[in-house]
Backbone bond lengths (Angstrom), bond angles and torsions (degrees), N, CA, C in turn:
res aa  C-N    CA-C-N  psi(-1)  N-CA   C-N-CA  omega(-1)  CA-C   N-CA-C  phi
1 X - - - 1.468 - - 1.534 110.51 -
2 X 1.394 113.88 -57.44 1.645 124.82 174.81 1.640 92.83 -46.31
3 X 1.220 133.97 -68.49 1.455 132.05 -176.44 1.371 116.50 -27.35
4 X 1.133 100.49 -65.71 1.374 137.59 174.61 1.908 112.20 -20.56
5 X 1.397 103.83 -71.54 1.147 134.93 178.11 1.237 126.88 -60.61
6 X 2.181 119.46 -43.99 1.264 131.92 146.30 1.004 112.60 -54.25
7 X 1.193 138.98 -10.65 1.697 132.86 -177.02 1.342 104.12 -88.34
8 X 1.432 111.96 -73.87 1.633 118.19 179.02 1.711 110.83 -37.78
9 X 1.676 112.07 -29.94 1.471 102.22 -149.28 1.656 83.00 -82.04
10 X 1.483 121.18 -62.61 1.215 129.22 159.57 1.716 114.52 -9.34
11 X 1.055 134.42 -34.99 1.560 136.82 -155.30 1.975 94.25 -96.26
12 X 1.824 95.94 -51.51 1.419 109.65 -159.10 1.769 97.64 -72.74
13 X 1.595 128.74 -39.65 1.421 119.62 167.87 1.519 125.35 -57.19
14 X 1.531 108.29 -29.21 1.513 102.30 -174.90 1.846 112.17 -76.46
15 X 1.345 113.25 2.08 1.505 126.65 -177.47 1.382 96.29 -80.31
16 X 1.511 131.85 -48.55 1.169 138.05 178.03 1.593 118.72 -83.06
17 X 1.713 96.97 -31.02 1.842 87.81 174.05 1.562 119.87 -101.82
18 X 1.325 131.60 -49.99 0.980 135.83 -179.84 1.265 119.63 -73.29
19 X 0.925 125.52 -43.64 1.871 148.28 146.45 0.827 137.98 -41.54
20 X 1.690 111.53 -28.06 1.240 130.89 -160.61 1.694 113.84 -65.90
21 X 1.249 124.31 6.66 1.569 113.50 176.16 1.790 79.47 -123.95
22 X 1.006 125.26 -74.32 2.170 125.84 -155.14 1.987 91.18 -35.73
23 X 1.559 98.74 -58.76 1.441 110.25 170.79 1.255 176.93 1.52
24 X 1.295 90.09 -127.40 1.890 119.00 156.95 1.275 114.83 -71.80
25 X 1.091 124.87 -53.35 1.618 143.68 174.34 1.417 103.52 -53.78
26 X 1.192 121.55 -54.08 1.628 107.54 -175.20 1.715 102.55 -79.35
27 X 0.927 100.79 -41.26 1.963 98.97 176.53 1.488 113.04 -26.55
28 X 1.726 86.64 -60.92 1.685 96.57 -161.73 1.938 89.26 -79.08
29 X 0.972 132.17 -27.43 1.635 110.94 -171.71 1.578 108.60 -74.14
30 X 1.475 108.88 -29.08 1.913 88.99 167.61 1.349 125.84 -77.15
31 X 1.652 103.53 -29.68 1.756 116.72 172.19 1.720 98.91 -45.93
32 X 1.204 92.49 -70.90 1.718 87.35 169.28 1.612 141.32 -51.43
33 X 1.143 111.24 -60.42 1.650 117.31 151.80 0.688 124.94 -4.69
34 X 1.302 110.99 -69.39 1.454 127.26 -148.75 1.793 116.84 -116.32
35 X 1.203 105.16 -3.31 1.234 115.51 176.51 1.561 128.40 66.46
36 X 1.720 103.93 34.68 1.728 121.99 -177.11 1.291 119.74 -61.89
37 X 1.105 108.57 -43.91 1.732 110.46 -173.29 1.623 100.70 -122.14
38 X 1.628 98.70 113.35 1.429 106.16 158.18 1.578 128.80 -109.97
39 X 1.151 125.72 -177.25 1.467 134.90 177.61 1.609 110.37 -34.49
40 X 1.143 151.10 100.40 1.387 122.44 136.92 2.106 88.17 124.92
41 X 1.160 105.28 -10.71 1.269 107.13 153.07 1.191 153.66 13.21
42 X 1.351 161.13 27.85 1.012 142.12 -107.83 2.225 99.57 -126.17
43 X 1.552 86.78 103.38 2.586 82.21 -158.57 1.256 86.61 -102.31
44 X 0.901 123.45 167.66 1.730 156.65 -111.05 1.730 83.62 -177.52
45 X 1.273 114.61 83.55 1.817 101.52 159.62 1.380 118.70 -99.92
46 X 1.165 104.75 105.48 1.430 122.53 -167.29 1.763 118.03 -73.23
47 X 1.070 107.58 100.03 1.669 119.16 -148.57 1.852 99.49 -94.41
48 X 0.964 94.77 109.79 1.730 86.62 170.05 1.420 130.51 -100.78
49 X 1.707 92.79 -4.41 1.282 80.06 178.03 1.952 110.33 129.46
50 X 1.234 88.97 -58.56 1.622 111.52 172.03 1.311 109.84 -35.78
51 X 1.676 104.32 -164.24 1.287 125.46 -179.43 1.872 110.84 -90.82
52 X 1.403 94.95 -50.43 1.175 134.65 175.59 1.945 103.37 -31.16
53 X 1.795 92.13 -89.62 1.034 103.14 -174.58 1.279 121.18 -58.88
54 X 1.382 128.27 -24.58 1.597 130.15 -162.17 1.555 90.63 -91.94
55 X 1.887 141.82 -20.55 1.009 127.32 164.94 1.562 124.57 -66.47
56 X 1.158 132.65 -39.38 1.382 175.18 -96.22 1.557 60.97 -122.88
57 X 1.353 109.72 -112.37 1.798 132.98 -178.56 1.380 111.00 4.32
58 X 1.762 96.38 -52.29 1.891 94.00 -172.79 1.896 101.22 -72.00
59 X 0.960 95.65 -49.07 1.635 117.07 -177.87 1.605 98.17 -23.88
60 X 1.905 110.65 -81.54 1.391 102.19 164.97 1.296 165.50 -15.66
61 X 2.182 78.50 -66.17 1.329 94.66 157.27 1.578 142.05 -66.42
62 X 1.557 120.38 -7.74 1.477 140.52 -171.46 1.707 84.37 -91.39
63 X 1.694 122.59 -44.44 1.334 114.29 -154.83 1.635 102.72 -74.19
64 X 1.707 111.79 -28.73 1.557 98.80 -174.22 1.431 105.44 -78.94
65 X 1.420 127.01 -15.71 1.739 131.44 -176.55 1.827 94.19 -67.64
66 X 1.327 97.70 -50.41 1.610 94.02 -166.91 2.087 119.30 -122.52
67 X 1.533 94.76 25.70 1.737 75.39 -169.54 1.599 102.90 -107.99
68 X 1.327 115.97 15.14 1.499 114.70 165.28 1.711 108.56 87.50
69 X 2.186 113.08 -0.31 0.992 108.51 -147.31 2.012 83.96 -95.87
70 X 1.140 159.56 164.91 1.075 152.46 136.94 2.073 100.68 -76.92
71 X 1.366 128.21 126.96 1.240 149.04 174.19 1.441 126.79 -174.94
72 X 1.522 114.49 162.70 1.671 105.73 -178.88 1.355 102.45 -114.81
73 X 1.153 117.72 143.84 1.562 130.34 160.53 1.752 126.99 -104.63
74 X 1.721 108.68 119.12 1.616 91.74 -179.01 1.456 80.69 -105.42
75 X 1.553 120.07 -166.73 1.854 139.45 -151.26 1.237 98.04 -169.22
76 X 1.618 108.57 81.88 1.514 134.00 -165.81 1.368 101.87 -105.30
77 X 1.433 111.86 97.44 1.652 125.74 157.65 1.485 102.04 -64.62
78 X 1.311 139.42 137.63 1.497 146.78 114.84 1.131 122.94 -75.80
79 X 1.914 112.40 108.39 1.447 87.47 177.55 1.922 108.51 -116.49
80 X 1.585 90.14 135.44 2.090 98.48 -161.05 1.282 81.77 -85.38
81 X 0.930 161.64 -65.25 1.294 126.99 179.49 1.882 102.70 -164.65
82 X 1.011 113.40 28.87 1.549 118.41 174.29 1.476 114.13 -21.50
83 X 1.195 110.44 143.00 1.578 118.09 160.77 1.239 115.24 -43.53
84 X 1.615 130.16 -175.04 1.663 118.44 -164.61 1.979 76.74 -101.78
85 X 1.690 118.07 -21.48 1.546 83.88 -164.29 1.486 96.08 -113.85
86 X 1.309 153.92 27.82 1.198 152.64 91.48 1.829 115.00 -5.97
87 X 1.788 110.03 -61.62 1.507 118.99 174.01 1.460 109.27 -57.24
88 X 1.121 104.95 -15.33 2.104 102.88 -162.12 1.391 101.37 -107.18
89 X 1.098 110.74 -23.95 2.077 121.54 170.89 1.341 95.96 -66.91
90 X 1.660 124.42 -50.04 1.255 106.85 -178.03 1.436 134.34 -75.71
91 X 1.209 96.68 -26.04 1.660 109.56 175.51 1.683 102.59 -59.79
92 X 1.179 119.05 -46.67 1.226 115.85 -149.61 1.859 111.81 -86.03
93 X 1.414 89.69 -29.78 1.761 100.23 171.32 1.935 111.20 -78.21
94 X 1.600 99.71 -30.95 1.796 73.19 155.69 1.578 120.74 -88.47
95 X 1.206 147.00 -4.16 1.159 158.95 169.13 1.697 97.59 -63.79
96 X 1.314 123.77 -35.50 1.218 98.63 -171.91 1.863 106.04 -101.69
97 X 1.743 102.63 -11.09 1.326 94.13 -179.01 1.807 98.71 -105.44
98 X 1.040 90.95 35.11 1.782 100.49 165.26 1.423 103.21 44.16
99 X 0.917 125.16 62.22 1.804 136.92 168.47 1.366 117.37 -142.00
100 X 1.422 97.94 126.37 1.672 145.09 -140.91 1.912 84.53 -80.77
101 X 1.169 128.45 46.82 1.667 114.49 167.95 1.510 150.91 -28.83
102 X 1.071 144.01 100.67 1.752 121.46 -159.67 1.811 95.46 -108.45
103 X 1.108 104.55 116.50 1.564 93.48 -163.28 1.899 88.92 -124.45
104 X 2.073 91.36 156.46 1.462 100.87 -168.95 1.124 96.71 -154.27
105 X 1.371 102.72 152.38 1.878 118.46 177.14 1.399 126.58 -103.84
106 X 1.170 107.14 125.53 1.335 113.97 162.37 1.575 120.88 -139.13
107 X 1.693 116.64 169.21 1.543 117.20 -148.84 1.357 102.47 -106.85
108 X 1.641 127.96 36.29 1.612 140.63 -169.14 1.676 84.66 -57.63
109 X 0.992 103.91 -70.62 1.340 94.74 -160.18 1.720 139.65 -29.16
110 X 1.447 99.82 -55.83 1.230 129.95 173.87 1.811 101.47 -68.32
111 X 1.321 118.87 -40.06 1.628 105.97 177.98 1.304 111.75 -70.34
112 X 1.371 123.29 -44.95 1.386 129.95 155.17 1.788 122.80 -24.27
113 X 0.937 113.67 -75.90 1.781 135.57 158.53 1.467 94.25 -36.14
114 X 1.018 159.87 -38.14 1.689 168.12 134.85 1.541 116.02 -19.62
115 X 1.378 101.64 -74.94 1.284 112.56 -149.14 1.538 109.79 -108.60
116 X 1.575 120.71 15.51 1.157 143.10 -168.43 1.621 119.24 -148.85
117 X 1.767 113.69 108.62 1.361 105.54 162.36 1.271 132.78 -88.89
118 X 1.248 122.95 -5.38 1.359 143.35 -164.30 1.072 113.43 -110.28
119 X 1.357 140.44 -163.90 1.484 135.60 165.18 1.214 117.04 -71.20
120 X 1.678 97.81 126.95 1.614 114.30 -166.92 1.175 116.87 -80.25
121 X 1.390 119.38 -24.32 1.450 129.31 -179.65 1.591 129.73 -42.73
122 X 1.221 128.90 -11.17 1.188 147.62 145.70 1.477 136.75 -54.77
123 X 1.413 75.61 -57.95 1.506 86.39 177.22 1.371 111.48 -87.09
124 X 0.984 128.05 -26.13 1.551 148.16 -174.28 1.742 93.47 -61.79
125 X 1.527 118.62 -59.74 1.466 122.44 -171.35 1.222 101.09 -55.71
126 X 1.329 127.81 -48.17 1.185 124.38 -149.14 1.353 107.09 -86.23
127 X 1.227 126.50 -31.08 1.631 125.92 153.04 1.301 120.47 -47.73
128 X 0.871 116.37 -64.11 1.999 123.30 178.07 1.291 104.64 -61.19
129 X 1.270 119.81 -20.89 1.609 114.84 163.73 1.419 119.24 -59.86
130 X 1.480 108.00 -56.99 1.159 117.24 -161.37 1.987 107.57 -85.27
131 X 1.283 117.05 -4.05 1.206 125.64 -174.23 1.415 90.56 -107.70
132 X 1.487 152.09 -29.77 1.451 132.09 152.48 1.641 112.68 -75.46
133 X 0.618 134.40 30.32 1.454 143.21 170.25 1.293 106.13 -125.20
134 X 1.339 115.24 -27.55 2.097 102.39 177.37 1.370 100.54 -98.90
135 X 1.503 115.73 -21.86 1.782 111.08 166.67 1.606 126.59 -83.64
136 X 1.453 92.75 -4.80 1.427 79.27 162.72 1.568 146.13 -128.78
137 X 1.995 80.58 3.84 1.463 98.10 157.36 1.341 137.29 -75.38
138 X 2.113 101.59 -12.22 1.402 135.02 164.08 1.290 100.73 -51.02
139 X 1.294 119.90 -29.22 1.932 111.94 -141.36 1.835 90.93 -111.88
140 X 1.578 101.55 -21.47 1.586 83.57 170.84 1.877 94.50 128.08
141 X 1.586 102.53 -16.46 1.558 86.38 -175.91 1.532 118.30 -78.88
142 X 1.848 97.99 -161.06 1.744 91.48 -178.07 1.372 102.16 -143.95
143 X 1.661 98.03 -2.93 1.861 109.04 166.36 1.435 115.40 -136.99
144 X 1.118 89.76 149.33 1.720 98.53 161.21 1.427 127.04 -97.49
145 X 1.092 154.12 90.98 1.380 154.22 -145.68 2.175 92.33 -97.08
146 X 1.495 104.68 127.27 1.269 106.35 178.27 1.572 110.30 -133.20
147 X 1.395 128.69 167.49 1.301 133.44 -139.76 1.413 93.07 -97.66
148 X 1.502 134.55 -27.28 1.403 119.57 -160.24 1.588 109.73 -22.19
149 X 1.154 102.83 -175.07 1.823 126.44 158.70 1.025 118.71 -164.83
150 X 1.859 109.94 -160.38 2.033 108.18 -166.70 1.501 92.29 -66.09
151 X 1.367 120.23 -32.61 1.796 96.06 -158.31 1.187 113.61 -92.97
152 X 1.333 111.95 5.88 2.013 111.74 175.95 1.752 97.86 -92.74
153 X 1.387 120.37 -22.12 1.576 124.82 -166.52 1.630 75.43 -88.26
154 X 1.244 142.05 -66.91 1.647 124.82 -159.07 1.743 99.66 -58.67
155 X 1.348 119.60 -54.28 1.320 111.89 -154.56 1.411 98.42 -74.06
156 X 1.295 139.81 -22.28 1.288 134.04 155.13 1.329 122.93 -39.03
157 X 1.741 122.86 -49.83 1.168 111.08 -148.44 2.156 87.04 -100.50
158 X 1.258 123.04 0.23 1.316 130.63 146.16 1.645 116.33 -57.36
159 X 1.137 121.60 -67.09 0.584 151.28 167.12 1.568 112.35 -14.19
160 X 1.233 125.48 -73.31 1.267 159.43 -175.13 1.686 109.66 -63.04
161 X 1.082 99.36 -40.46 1.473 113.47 178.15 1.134 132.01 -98.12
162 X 1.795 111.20 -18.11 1.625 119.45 153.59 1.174 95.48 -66.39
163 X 1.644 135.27 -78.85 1.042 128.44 -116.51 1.782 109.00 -129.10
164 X 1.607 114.95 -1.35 0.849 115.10 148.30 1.303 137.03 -131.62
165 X 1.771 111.71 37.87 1.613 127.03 174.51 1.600 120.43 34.22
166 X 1.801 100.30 54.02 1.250 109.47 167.19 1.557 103.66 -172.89
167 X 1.378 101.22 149.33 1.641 109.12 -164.93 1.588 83.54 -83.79
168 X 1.466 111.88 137.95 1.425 118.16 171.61 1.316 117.77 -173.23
169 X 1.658 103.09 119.69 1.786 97.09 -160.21 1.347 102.96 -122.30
170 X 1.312 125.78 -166.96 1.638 120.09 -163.87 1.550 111.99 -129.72
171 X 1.288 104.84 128.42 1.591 118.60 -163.18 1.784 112.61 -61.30
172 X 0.722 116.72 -168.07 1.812 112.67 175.29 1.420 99.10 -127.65
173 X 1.649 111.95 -9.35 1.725 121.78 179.78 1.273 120.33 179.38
174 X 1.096 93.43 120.16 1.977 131.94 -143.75 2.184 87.24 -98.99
175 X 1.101 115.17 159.14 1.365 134.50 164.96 2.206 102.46 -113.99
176 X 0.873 104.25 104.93 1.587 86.84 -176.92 1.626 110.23 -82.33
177 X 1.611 117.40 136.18 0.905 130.15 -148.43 1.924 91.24 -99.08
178 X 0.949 111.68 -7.94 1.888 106.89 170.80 1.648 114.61 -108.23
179 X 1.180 100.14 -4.30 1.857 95.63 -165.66 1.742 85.06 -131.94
180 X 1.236 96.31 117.92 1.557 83.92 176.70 1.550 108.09 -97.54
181 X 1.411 100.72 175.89 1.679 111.55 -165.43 1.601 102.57 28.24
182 X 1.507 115.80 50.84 1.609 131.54 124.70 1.434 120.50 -88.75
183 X 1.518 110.24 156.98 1.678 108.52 166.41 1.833 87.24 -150.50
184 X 1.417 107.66 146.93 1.502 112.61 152.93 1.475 114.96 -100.83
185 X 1.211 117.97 137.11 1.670 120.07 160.18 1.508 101.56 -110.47
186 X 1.295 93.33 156.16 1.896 116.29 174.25 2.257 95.32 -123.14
187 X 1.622 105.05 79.46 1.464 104.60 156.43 1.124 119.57 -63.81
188 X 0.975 146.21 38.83 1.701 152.67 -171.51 1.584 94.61 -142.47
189 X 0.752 129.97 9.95 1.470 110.87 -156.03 1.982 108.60 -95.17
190 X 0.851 128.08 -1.87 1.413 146.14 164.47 1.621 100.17 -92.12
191 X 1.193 113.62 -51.87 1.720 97.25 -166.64 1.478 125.10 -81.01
192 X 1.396 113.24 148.89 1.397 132.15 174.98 1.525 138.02 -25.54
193 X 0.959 131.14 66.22 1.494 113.11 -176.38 1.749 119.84 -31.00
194 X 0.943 108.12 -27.65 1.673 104.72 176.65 1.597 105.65 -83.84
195 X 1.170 127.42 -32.58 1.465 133.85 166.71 1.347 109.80 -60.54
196 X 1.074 120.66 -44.08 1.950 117.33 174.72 1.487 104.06 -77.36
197 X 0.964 112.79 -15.80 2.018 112.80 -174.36 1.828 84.08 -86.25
198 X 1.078 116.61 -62.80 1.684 120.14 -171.80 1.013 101.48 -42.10
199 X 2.063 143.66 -48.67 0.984 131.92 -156.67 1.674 108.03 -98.89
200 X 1.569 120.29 -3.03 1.075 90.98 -179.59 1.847 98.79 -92.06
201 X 1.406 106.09 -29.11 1.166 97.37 163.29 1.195 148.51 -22.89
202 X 1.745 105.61 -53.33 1.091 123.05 174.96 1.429 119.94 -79.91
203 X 1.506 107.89 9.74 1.691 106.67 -160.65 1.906 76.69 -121.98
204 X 1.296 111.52 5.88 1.553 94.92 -159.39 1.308 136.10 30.60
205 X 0.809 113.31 59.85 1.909 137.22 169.11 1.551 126.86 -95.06
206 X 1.009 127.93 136.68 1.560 106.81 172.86 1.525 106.51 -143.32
207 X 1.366 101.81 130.35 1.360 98.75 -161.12 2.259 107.37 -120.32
208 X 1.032 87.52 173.12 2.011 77.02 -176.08 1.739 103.46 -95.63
209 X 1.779 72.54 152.16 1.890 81.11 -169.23 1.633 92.59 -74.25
210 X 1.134 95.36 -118.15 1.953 108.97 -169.67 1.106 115.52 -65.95
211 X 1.601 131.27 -26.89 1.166 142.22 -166.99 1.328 128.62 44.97
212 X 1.485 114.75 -0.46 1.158 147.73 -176.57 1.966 108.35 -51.17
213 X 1.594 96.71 117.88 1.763 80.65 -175.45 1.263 119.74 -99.79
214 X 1.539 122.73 13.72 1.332 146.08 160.99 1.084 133.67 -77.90
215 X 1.627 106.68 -23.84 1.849 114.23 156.17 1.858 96.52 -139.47
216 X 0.918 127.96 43.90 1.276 121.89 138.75 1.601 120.81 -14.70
217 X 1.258 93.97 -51.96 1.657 101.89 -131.63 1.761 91.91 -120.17
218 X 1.286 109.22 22.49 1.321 125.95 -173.66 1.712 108.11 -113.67
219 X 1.545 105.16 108.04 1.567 89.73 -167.47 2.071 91.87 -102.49
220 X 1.024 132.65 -39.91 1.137 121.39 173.49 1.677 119.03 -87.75
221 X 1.609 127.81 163.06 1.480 125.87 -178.99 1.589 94.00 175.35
222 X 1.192 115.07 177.25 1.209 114.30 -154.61 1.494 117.93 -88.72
223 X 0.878 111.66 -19.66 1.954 115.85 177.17 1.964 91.60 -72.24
224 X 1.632 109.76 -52.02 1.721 96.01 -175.21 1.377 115.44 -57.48
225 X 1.782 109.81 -20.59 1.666 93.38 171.96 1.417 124.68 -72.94
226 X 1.406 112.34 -25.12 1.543 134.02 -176.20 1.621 96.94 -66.83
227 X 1.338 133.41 -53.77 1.409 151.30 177.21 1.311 101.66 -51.52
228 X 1.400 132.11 -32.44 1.209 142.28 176.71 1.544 114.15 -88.33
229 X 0.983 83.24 -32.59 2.269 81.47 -179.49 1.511 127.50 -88.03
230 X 2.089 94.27 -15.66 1.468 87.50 176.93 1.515 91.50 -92.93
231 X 1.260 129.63 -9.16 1.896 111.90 -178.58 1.361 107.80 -75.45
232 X 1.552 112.54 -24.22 1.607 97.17 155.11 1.228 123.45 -96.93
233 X 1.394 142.86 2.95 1.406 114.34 160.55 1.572 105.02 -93.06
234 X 1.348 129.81 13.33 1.617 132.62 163.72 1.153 104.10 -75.87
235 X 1.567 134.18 -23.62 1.593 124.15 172.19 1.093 117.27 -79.04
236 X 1.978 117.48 -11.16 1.512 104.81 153.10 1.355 125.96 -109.27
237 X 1.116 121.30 -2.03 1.342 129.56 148.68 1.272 105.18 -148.46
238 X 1.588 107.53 129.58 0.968 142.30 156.85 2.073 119.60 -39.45
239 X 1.074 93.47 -39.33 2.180 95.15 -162.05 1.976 82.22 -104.53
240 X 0.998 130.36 30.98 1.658 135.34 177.47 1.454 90.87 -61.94
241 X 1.304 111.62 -53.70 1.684 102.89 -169.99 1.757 123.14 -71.48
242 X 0.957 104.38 -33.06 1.440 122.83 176.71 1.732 107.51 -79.20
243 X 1.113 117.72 -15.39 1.736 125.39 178.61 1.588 96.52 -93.33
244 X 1.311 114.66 -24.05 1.662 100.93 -179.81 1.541 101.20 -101.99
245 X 1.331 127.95 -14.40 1.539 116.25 167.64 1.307 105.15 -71.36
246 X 1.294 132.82 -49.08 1.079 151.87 -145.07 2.182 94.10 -73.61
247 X 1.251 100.30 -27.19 1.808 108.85 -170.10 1.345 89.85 -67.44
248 X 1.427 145.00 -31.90 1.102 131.94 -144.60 1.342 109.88 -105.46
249 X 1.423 104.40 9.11 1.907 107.95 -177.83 1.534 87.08 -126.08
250 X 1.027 125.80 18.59 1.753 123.42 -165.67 1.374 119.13 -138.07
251 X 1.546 112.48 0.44 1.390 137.49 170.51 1.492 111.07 -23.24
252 X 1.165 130.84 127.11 2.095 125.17 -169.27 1.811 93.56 -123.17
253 X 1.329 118.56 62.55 1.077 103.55 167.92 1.543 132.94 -39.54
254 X 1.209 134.55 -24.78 1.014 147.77 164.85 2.067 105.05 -49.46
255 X 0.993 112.32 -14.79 1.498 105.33 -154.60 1.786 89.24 -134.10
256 X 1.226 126.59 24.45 1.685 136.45 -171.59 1.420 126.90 -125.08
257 X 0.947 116.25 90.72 1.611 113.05 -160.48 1.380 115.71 -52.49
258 X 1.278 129.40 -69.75 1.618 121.11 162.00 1.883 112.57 -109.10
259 X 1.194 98.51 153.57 1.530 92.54 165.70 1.556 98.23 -175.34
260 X 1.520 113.99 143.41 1.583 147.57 -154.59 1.343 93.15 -107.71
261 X 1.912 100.38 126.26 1.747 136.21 130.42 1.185 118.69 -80.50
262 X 1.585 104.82 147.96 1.448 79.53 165.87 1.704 147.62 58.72
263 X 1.271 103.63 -20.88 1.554 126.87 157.27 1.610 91.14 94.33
264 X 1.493 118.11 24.88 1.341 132.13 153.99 1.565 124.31 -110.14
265 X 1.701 104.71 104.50 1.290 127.90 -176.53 1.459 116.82 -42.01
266 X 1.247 121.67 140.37 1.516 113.44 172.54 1.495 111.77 -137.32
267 X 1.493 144.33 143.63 0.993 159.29 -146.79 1.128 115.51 -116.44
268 X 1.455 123.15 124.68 1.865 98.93 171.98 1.563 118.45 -56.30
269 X 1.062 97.61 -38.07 1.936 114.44 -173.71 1.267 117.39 -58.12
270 X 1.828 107.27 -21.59 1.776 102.07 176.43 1.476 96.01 -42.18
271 X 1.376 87.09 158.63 1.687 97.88 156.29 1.501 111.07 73.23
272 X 1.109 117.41 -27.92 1.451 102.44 -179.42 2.104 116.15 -120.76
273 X 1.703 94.09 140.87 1.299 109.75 -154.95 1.970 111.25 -58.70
């Protein structure tokens, strides 16, 4: 148990010391930024399991010990239908990072595998979305806190524009349009994917990727090609990733032929004779 406890505590200081700039520092500058966590709070950290999400959790949890903010945090596993030792990886990696889990089942998976011949992954998100959002407005919250980061917001807004012919990038805080007085935030959303790979590393942890038993067995798909194209255009420039985050605060409407509010189209040509 004493072991036990030096380990976790050991894991949760190196977020603030060793970490503390790739990190902590970016955590708290979008928390701040962006205005994620307010007074009286009540987040939904939606744990999948990952690297991602199970950092996210500590992240929080260090911010309500020390960020001056008064809020509650629950550590909401969904499990769509995981293997039994996928479920036991997760149990056991919050057991060692000492986080209090409330975990629940549902059959996404298998309806997915149903109602989908193609890649399920879409539809799959968007279910587990909407099933942690009705469990955790059950439980009393008013957010969902989720694991993204900088390189799911770049490969997204790639993403979007190979393969679905529209510039479209990902918020840090969503209004949800089925659950009212819901919002999701992504507090990760500044930090590094190679910085969360470094720290679990360094925390020696190993946690499950997708666990997903519908592409298991799928080693390429289209975000790993995107993951692949910016590591080669980073060998000719280096700041490639930070020039495509950076597009999305730098938008020149003036220079855009159409682009949608509201899911109401607009024209450069309105308006003119």
């Amino acid at each position: 148990m004493k072991e036990s406890m030096l380990r976790h505590g050991e894991i949760e200081r190196s977020i603030i010391t060793k970490y503390r700039k790739p990190i902590w520092r970016k955590f708290i500058k979008a928390v701040k930024d962006y205005n994620l966590v307010k007074e009286g709070d009540h987040i939904a950290i939606c744990i999948s399991g990952g690297k991602d999400s199970m950092l996210l959790a500590k992240c929080m949890e260090e911010l309500k010990k020390h960020g001056g903010i008064n809020f509650d945090l629950t550590y909401l596993v969904m499990d769509p239908g995981y293997k039994d030792v996928s479920i036991e990886k997760i149990k056991e990696n919050a057991e060692i990072l000492n986080i209090d889990i409330t975990m629940f089942k549902t059959d996404i998976f298998s309806i997915v595998q149903e109602q989908t011949s193609g890649s399920p992954c879409y539809l799959c998100a968007r279910m587990r979305r909407g099933c942690l959002y009705k469990r955790a407005q059950e439980l009393g919250c008013n957010k969902i806190a989720l694991g993204h980061h900088f390189n799911d917001v770049v490969e997204t807004i790639l993403l979007s524009m190979f393969y679905g012919g529209e510039y479209k990038s990902m918020r840090p805080i969503l209004n949800s349009t089925n659950f009212e007085g819901m919002e999701l935030i992504r507090p990760l959303y500044l930090v590094k994917e190679e910085d969360i790979i470094s720290w679990t590393k360094a925390s020696d942890l190993t946690f499950i990727n997708c666990a997903c038993m519908l592409t298991e067995k799928e080693n390429e798909g289209k975000r790993l090609e995107i993951k692949n194209l910016i590591k080669t255009l980073k060998e000719v420039n280096p700041n490639i990733e930070y020039n495509i985050f950076a597009s999305t605060e730098n938008v020149n409407l003036d220079t855009i032929l159409t682009y949608k509010t509201n899911d109401k189209k607009h024209n450069f040509l309105d308006g003119r004779e």
